[in-house]
VOMI-230518 format. One record per residue (C-alpha): residue number from 0; y, z, x. Coordinates in steps of 0.02 Angstrom, whole numbers, plus 32768, in hexadecimal, padded with zeros to 4 digits. Layout:
! VOMI-230518
num c2 c3 c1
NUM Y Z X
...
//
This chain:
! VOMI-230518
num c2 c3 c1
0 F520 92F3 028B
1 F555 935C 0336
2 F5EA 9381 0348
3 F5F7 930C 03FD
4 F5D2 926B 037E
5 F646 929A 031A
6 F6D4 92A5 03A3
7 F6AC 9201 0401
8 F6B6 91AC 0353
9 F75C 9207 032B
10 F78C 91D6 03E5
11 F753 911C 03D8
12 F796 9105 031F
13 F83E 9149 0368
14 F84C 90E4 040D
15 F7FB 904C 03D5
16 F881 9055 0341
17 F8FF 9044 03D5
18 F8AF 8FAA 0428
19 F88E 8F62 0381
20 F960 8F70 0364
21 F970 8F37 040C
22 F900 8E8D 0411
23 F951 8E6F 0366
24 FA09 8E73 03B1
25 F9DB 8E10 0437
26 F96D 8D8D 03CF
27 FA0A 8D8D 034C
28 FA92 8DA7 039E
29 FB14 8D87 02F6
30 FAA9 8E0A 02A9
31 FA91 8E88 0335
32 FA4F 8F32 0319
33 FA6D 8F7F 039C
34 FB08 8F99 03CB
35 FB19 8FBB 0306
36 FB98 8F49 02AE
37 FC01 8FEF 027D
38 FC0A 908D 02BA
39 FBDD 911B 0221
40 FBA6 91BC 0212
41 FB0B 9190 01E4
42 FAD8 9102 024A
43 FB05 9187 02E2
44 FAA7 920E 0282
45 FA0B 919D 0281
46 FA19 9159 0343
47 FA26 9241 037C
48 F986 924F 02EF
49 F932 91C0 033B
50 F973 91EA 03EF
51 F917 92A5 03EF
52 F887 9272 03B0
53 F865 9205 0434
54 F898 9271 04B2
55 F83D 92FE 046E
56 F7AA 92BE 0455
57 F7BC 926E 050E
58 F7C0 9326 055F
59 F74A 9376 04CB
60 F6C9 92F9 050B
61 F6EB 9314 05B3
62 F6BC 93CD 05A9
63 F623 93BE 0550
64 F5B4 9355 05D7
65 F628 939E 066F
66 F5F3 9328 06FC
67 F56F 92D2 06A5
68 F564 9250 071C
69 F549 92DE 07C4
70 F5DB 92A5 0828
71 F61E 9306 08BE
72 F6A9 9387 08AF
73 F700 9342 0939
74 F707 9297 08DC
75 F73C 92EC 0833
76 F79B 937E 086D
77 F7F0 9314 08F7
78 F809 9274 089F
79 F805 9293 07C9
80 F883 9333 07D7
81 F910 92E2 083E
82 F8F8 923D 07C8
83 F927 92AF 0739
84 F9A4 9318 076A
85 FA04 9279 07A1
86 F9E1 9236 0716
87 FA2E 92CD 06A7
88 FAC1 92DC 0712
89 FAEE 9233 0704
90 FAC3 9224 0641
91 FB1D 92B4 0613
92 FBB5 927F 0681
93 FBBB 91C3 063C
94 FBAC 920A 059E
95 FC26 9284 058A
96 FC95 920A 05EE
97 FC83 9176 055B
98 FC75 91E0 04EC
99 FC06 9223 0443
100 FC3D 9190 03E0
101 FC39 90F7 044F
102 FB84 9147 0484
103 FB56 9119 03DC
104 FB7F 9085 03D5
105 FC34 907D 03AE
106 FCD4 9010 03FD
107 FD4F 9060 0463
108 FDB2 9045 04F3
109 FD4B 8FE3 0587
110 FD15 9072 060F
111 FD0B 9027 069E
112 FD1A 90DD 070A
113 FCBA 916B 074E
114 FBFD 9125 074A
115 FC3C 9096 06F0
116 FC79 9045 07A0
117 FBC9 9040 07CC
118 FB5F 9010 074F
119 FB82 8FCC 069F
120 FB0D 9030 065E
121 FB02 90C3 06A1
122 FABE 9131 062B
123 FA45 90B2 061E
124 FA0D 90A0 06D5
125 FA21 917C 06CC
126 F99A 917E 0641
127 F933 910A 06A2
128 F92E 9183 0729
129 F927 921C 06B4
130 F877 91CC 0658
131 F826 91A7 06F6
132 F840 9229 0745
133 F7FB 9283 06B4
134 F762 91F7 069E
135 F743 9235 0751
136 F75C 92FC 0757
137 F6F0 92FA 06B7
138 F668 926F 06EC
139 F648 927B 063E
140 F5E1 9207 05F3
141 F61B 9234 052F
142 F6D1 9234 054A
143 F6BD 9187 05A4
144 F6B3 9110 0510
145 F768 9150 04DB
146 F7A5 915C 0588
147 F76A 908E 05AC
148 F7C8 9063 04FA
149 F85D 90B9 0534
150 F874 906C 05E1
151 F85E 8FC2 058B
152 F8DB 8FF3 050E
153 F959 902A 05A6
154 F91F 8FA8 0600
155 F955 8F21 0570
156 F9E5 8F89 0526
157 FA76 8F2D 057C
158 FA43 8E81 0561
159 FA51 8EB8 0487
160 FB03 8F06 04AC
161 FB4D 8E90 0545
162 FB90 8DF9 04B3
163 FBD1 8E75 044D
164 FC24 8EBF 04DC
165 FC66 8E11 050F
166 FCB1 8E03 0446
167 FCFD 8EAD 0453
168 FD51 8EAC 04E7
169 FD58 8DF5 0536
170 FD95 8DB3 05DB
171 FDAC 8E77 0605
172 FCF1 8E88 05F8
173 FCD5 8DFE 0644
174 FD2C 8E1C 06ED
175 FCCE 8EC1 06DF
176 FC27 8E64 06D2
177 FC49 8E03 0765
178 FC83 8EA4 07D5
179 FC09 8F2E 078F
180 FB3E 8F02 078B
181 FAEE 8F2A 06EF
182 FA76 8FC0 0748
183 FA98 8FED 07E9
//
């Protein structure tokens, strides 16, 4: 087996395991995934393991069929570059801003600041940005099964964690639902 099969099935496994957790949670919302139901070591071990892979894999791929699909520089360069280095700027800043733990998955306080007052997900509207702008920089055709299942996944994310949000934190979150749009 090469070593590109092996990667988009490490990639796929990895990100579909995400959208799997996801449609779960919001199929079964008493028994949601994801958010997990407590916050451990382990369960925040296995979303980082799970978490490079995919993202690994995603640029891995990318690099091997660089511009498969022949697409101008202007439209990759211009275009797929800004995408992600909003994207990181704006991950990394949510991120640190919430925090290691609640990134995981766990409660604390309701953030409703610094990218927060625009979006209520904002590292998941950043990694939206982030992936397709690398899904267009590469034009990679073998990173772009793991790159679709991720956008789903970021796509769906906040409808799995917006009732356990509303359990957590209530009329507070609430009045932040109605203020704040869920993306931009």
């Amino acid at each position: 087996m090469s070593t590109i099969f092996l990667a988009q099935v490490a990639g796929v496994l990895a990100s579909g395991a995400f959208l799997a957790a996801v449609i779960w949670s919001i199929a079964f919302p008493q028994k949601c995934i994801w958010p997990p139901q407590r916050s451990t070591f382990w369960n925040r071990a296995l979303i980082w393991v799970l978490t490079v892979i995919a993202i690994g894999s995603m640029f891995w791929l990318g690099l091997t069929d660089w511009n498969a699909f022949g697409w101008s520089a202007k439209l990759r360069w211009g275009l797929g570059l800004p995408l992600m280095i909003t994207g990181n700027i704006v991950v990394f800043h949510s991120a640190a801003y919430l925090g290691y733990k609640a990134t995981s998955g766990a409660k604390t306080a309701l953030r409703t600041h610094g990218f927060y007052r625009y979006s209520r997900n904002p590292q998941y509207t950043a990694d939206l940005f982030l992936f397709t702008g690398w899904a267009i920089l590469s034009a990679s055709i073998h990173a772009l099964p793991v790159i679709v299942i991720t956008l789903l996944t970021l796509l769906m994310a906040p409808s799995s964690e917006e009732p356990w949000l509303r359990r957590q934190y209530g009329k507070p979150y609430e009045d932040y639902c109605r203020k704040v749009r869920r993306f931009l």
